[in-house]
C-alpha positions in Angstrom: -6.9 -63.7 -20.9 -4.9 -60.8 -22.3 -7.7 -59.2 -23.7 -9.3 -59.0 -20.2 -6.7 -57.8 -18.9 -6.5 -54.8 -21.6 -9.9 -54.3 -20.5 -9.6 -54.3 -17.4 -6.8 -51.7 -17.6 -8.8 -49.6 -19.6 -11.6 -49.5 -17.3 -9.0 -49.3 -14.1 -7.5 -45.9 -16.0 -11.0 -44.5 -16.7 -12.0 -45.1 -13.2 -9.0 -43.3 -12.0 -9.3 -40.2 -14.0 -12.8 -39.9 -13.1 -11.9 -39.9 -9.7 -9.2 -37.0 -10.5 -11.5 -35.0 -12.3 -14.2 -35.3 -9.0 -11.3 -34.3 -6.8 -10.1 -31.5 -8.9 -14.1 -30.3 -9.3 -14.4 -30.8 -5.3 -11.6 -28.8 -4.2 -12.5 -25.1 -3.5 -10.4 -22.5 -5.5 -9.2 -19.6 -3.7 -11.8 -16.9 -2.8 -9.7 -14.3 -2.7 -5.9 -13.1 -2.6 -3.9 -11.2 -0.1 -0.8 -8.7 -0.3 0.7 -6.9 2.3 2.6 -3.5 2.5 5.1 -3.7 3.5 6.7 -7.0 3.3 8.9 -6.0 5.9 6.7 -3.8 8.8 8.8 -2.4 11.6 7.0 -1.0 14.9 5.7 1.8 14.3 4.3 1.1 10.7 0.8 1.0 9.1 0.3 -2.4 7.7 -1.8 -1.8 4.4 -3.7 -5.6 3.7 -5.2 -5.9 0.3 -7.9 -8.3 -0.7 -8.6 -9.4 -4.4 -12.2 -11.7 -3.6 -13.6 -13.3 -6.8 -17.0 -12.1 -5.9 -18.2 -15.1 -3.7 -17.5 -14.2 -0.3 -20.7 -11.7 0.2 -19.8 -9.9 3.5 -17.1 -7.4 3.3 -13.6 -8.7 4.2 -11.9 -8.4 7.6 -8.1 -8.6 8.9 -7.9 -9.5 12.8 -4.7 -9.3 14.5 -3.9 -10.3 18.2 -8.2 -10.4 18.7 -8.4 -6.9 17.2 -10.8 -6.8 14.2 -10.0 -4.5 11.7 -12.5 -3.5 8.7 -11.4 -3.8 5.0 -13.2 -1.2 2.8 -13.8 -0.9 -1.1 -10.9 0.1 -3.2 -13.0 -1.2 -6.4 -14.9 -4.0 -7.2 -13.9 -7.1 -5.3 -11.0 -5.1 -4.4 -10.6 -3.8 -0.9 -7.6 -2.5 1.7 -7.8 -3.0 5.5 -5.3 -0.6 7.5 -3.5 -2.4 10.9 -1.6 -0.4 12.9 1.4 -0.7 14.8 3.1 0.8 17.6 6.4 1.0 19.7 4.2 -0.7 22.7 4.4 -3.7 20.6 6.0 -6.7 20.7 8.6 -7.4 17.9 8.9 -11.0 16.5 6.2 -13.3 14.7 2.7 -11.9 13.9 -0.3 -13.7 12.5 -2.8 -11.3 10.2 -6.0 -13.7 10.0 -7.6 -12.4 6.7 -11.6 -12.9 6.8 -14.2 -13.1 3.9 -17.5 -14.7 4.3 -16.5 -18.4 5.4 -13.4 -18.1 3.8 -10.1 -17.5 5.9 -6.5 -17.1 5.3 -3.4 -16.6 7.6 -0.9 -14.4 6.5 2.9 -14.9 8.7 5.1 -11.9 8.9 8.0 -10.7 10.7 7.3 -7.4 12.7 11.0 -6.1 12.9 12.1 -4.0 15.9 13.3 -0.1 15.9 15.2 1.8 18.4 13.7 4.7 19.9 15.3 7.6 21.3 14.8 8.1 24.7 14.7 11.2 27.0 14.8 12.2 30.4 12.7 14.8 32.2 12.3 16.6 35.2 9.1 18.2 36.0 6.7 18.8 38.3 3.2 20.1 38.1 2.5 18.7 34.7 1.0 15.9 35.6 -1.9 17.1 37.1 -2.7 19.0 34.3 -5.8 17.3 31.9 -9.6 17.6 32.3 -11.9 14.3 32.3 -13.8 16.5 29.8 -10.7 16.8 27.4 -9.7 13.2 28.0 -13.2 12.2 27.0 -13.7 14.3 23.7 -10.0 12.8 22.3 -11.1 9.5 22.8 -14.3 9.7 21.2 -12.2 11.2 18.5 -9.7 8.7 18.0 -12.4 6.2 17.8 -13.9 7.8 14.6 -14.5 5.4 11.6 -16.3 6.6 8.6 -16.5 4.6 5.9 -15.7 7.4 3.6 -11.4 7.4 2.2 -10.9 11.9 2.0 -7.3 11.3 1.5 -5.4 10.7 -1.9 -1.6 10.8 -2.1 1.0 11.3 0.5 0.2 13.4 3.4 2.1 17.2 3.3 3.8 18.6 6.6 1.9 20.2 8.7 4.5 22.8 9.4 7.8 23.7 7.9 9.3 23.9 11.6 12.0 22.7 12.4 11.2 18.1 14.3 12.5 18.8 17.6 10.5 15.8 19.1 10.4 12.3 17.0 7.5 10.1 17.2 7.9 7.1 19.2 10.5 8.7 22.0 10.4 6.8 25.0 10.7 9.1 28.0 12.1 8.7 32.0 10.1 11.2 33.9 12.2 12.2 37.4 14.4 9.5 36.6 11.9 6.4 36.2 10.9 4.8 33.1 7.4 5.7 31.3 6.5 1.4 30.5 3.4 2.5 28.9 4.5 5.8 27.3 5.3 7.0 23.8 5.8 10.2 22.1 2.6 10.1 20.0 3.2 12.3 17.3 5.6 14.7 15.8 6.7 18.3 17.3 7.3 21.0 15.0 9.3 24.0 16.5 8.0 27.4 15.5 6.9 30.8 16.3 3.5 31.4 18.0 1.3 32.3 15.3 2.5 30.2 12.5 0.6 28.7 9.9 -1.0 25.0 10.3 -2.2 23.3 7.4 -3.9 20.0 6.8 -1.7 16.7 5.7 -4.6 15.7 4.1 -8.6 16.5 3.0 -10.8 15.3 5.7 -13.5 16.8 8.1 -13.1 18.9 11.0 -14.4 16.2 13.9 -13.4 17.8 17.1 -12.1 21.6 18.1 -11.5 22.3 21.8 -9.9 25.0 23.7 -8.6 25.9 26.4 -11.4 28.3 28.3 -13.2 24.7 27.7 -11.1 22.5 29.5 -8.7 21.7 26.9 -6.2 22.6 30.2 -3.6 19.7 29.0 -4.0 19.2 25.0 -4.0 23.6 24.4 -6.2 24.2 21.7 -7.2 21.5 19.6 -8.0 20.1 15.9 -9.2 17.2 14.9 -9.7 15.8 11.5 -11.6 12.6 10.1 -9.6 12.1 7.5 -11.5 8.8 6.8 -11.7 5.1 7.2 -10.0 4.4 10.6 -7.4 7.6 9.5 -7.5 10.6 11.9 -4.8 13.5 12.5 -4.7 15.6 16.0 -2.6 18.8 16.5 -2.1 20.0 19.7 -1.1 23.8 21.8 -2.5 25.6 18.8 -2.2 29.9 19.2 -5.7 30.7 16.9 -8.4 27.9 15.5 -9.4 29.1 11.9 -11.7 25.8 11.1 -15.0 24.6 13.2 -16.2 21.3 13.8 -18.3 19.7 10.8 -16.3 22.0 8.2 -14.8 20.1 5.5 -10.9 21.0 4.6 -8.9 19.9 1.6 -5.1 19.3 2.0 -2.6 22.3 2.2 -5.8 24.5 3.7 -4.8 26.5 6.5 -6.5 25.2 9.7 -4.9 27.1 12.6 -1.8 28.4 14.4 1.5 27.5 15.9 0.6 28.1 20.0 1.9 27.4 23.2 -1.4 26.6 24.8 -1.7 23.1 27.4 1.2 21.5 28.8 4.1 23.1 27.0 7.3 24.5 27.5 7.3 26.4 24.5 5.4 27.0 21.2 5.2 24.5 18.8 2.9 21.8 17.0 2.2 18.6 18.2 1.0 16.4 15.3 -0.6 12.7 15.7 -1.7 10.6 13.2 -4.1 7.4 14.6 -5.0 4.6 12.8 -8.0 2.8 14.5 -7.5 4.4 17.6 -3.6 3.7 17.6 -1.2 6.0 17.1 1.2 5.1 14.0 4.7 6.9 12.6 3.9 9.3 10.2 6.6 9.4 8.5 5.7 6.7 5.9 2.4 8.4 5.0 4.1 11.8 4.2 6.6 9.5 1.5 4.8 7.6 0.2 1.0 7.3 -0.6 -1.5 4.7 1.4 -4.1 3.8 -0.8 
């Protein structure tokens, strides 16, 4: 009787780790892994999401956020970085980054912290009227611009050594009531008409327009592709020294300080989109987004 019993153990304990071994083999191993920069986003930030895959998941990766799709591209083999932006029209709190690769999908929690904005009042009149469908039109398109291509290396280099006389992200009253949807989109350099403009970062010329073309609002205009989702406008420009399709590395001088559009004086207005959105740009001049 004991020795059945020893048997029947025996078998009992084979059986078992059989079963653990068909478990372990049936349970799929991670197809890739995610890290996010920074740990800590604040509105206003560019959310960097890199994707280690182990070479399984065929299809490039994808991050979506609040039913926004946002591509990942190649950093190296089975290595790749989507870029989600944020702004100061969103909503602080909880956010849910749904990371995508083949039929593999992960959810990433963070905590998108708030940031106080400064806010101004103005007085105007007139200004509001100013802006051609024409101009609206072509800066759209231009934001829109995704080319699979990465021209940027490094942090991005000011524009202009003016003097920030306008953050990004104020939040402005015009004739006493609120702007709900408005933010400043950029960053204002104060400077003499006919100062120097360079380039924050290599990139292609995507879209010049001018004034005697109905750039009535904007002033003259540069655009640059800078790659991947990544695009820089400047604004109110005095001369244009680049034309669209020409190809500029960082530091190259592109233009002029101007007081062209719907100023008040000269300076440079400089936006940075990501995706369409326009993000602080502040944390690409100090520190590098691969």
């Amino acid at each position: 009787m004991r020795r059945r019993l020893g048997i029947s153990s025996i078998l009992l304990s084979v059986c078992l780790a059989i079963a653990t071994l068909l478990t372990v083999l049936s349970t799929p191993a991670h197809a890739f892994q995610v890290q996010v920069q920074p740990t800590n986003p604040q509105l206003g930030d560019t959310i960097t999401v890199l994707i280690q895959t182990d070479g399984t998941t065929g299809d490039s990766p994808s991050v979506t956020l609040n039913q926004t799709t946002y591509p990942a591209f190649s950093l190296s083999p089975n290595r790749y970085r989507a870029l989600v932006p944020t702004t100061p029209l969103d909503r602080a709190g909880g956010i849910n980054l749904q990371v995508n690769a083949g039929s593999h999908s992960e959810t990433v929690a963070l905590q998108l912290r708030d940031r106080s904005f400064p806010t101004q009042s103005l007085w105007i009149s007139g200004v509001g009227s100013l802006g051609t469908d024409y101009e609206f039109d072509r800066v759209d398109e231009f934001k829109q611009i995704v080319t699979p291509e990465r021209h940027w290396n490094g942090a991005f280099l000011r524009p202009s050594p003016g003097e920030i006389t306008t953050v990004y992200g104020v939040r402005r009253y015009y004739n006493g009531e609120f702007a709900e949807d408005y933010f400043h989109r950029g960053v204002d350099y104060a400077a003499p008409t006919g100062d120097p403009i360079v380039a924050p970062a290599a990139g292609r010329v995507a879209l010049v327009g001018r004034v005697e073309n109905g750039f009535e609002l904007h002033g003259n205009t540069i655009g640059i592709d800078h790659g991947q989702g990544v695009t820089s406008i400047f604004l109110h420009l005095s001369r244009i020294d680049v034309q669209e399709g020409d190809f500029v590395q960082a530091g190259q001088r592109i233009g002029a300080v101007g007081a062209t559009g719907g100023v008040t004086g000269a300076h440079l207005h400089w936006g940075l989109y990501v995706h369409g959105q326009c993000v602080d740009p502040v944390p690409w001049r100090y520190g590098a987004i691969e």
